[in-house]
C-alpha positions in Angstrom: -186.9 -90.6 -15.2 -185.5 -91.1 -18.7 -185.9 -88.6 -21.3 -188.5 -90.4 -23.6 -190.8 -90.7 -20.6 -190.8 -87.4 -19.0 -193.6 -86.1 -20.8 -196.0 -86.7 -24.0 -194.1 -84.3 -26.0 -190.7 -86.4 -25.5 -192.6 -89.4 -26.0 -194.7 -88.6 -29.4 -191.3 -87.0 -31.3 -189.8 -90.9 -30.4 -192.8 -92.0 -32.4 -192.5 -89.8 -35.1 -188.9 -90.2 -35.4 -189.4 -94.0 -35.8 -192.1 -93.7 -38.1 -190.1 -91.5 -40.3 -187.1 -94.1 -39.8 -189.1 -97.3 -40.7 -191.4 -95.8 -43.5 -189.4 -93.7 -45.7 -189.0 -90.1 -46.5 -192.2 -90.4 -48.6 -194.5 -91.4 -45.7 -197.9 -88.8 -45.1 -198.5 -87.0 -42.0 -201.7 -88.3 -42.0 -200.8 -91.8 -41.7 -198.2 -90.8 -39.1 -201.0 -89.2 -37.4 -203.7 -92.4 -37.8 -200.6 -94.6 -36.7 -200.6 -92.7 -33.6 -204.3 -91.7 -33.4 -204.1 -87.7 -32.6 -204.5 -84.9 -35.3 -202.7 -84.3 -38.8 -202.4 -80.4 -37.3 -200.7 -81.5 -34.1 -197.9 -83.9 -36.2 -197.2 -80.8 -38.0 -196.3 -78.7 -34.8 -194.3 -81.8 -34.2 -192.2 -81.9 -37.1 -191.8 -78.6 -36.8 -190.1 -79.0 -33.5 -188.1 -81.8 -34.5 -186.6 -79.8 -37.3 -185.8 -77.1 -35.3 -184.7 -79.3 -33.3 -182.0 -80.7 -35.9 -183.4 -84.1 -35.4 -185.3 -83.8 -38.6 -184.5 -82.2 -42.4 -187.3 -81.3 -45.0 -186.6 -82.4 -48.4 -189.6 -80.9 -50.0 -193.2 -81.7 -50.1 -193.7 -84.2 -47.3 -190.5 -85.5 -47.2 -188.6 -85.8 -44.2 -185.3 -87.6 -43.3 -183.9 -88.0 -40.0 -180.7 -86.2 -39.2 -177.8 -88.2 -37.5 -178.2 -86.4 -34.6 -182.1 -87.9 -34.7 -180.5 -91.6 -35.4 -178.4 -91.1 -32.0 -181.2 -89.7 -30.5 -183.5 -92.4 -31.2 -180.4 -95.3 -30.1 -179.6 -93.6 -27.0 -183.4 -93.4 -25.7 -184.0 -97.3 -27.1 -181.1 -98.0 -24.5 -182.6 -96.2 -21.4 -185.7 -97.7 -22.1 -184.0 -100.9 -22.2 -182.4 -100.6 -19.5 -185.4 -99.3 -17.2 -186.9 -102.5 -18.8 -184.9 -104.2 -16.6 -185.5 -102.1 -13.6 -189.3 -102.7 -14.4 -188.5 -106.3 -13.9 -186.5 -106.6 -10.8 -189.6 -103.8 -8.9 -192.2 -106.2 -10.1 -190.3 -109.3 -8.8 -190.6 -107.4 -5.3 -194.0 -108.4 -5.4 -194.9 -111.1 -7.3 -194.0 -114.4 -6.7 -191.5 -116.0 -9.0 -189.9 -119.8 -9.4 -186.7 -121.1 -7.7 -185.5 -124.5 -7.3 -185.0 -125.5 -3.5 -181.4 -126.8 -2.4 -183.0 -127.8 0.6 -186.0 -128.9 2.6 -187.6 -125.7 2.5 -191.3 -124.9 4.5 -194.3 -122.8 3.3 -193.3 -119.3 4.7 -190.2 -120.1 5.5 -186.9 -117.0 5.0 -184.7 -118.1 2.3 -181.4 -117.1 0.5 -181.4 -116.4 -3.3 -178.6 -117.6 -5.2 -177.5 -118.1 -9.1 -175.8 -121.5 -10.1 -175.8 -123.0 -13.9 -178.0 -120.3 -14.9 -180.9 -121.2 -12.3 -182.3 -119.0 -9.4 -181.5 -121.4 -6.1 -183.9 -120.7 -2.9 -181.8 -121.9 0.5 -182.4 -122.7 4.5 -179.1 -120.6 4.2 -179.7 -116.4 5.0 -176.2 -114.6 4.2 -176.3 -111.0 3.7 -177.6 -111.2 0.2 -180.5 -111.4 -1.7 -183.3 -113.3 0.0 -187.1 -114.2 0.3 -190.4 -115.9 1.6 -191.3 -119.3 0.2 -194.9 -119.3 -0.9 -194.9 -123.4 -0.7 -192.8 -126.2 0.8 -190.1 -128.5 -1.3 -187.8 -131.1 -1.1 -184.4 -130.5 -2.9 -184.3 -130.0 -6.8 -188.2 -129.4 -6.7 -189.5 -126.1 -7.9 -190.8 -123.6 -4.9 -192.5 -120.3 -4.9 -190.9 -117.2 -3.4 -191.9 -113.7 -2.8 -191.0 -110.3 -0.8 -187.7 -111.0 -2.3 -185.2 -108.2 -1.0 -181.7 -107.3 -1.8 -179.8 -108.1 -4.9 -179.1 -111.6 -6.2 -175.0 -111.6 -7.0 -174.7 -112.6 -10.2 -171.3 -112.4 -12.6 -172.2 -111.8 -16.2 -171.1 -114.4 -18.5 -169.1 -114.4 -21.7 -169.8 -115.8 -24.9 -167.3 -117.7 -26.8 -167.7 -117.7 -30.6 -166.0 -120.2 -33.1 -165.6 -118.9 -36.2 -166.7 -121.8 -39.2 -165.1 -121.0 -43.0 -168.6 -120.7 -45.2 -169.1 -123.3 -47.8 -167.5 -121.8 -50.3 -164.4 -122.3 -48.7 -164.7 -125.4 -47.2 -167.7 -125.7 -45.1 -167.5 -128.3 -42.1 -164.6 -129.6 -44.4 -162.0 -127.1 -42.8 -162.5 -127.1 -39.7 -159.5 -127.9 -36.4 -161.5 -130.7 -34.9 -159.1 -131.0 -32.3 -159.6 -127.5 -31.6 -163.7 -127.8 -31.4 -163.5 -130.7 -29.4 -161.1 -128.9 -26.8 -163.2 -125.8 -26.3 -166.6 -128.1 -25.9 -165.3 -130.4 -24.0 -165.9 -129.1 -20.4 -169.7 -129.4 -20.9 -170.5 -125.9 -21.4 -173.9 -124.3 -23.3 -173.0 -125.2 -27.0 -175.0 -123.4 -29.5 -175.0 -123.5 -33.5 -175.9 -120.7 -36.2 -175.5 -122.0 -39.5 -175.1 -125.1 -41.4 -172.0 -125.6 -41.6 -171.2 -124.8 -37.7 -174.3 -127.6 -37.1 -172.6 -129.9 -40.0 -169.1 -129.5 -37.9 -170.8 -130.0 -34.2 -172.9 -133.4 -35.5 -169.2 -134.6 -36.9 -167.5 -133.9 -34.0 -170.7 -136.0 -31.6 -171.2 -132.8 -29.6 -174.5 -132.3 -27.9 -175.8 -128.2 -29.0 -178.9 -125.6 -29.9 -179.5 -125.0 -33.3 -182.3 -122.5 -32.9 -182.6 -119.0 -31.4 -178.9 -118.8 -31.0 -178.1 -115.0 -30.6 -181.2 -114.9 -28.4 -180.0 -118.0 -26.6 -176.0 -116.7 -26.6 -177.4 -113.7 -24.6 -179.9 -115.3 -21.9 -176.7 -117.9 -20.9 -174.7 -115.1 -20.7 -177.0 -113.2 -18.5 -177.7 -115.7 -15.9 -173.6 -116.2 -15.4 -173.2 -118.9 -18.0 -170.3 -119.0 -20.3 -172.0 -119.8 -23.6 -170.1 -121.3 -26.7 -171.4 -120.3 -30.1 -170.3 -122.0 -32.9 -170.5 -119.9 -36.0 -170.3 -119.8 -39.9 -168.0 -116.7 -40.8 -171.1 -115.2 -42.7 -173.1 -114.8 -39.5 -170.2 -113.8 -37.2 -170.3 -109.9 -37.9 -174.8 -110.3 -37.1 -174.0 -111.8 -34.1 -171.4 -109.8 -32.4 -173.5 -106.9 -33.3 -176.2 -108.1 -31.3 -173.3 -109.6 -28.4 -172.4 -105.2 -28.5 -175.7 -103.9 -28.2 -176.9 -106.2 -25.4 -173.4 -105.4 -23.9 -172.3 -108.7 -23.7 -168.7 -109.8 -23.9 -167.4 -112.1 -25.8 -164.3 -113.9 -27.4 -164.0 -114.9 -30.8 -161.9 -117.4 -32.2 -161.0 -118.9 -35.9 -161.0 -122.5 -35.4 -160.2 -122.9 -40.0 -158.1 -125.9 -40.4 -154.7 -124.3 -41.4 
């Protein structure tokens, strides 16, 4: 079991820490203790904990500041329960019933192999050794199907996410971009995605087909489900993005495609 979930006490000193992080060094143990409805007197024991702890500092009268050793704390236990997120997931799809599309005439009840392609779960008449499954319904090819009991674990490759870097509009916008070199990289029909004006600007005078919204959220789903996702990007927004490519742990390429 992670750390943050092995008890109450691990559990309430996450809250706290948050709190403390998001609020300010000014912020009452009172409305910490409201926030998390239990007792001003057992916050205290808390804090005191935490700054024994060395996850904490006092800096006077109901001020509180947490320590760097707190901040990696806090990271390390949002990434295991991140990550257990995604364990949560994968148990509860062993018995639900989720969607695939059916490659092939596929009966009610019938054993099926489980398969990734373009980003979309595939239920087959084909069982290999891999991941596989009961359909709940019957199809024809290309229609959505139930499956459940699903056993075994669905290969997938992780994508990578290709960013083209756009000059802002202060230095050029659109205006200097290497349209040979944005036509050549989305040219083989791949997930093209836009985050900012002038990467939209540059993709609408190029004729290429993209997403203009949710496109860090979007980059990383792709990616995920074993696409190979091409963000183009203003400069302005690169260092935001990557950020979030690093803490999803997602890789990626990034390439200046300025008109030299």
């Amino acid at each position: 079991m992670i750390e943050v979930l092995r008890n109450k006490n691990q559990t309430t000193k996450f809250q706290i820490l948050v709190e403390i992080a998001d609020r300010g060094p000014d912020v009452q143990q009172r409305e910490i203790a409201r926030k998390l409805e239990i007792t001003p007197q057992a916050i205290s024991e808390y804090i005191a904990q935490l700054i024994n702890e060395d996850l904490l500092i006092s800096e006077g009268r109901s001020r509180y500041r947490v320590t760097n050793e707190g901040v990696n704390w806090v990271i390390r236990s949002m990434r295991e329960l991140d990550s257990y997120n995604t364990f949560i997931q994968r148990a509860v799809n062993n018995i639900s019933v989720c969607a695939a599309i059916a490659e092939d005439n596929l009966d009610k009840g019938q054993p099926v192999g489980l398969k990734m392609k373009d980003g979309l779960l595939f239920a087959s008449a084909e069982v290999n050794s891999g991941a596989t499954a009961v359909t709940t319904s019957s199809a024809r090819p290309g229609e959505d199907i139930g499956v459940c009991n699903i056993s075994g674990i669905i290969p997938l490759d992780i994508g990578r996410v290709t960013v083209l870097k756009v000059p802002s509009i202060e230095r050029g916008g659109s205006r200097q971009v290497d349209y040979t070199a944005l036509k050549k990289h989305t040219a083989n029909g791949r997930v093209v995605i836009s985050l900012g004006l002038e990467a939209l600007a540059a993709l609408r005078r190029a004729g290429v087909d993209f997403y203009q919204f949710g496109a860090a959220d979007t980059a990383i789903e792709a990616a995920q489900c074993g696409l190979d996702p091409l963000v183009v990007c203003v400069e302005s927004e690169t260092s935001a993005l990557v950020t979030r490519l690093d803490r999803k742990h997602v890789r990626y390429e990034l390439i200046d495609i300025e008109e030299l």
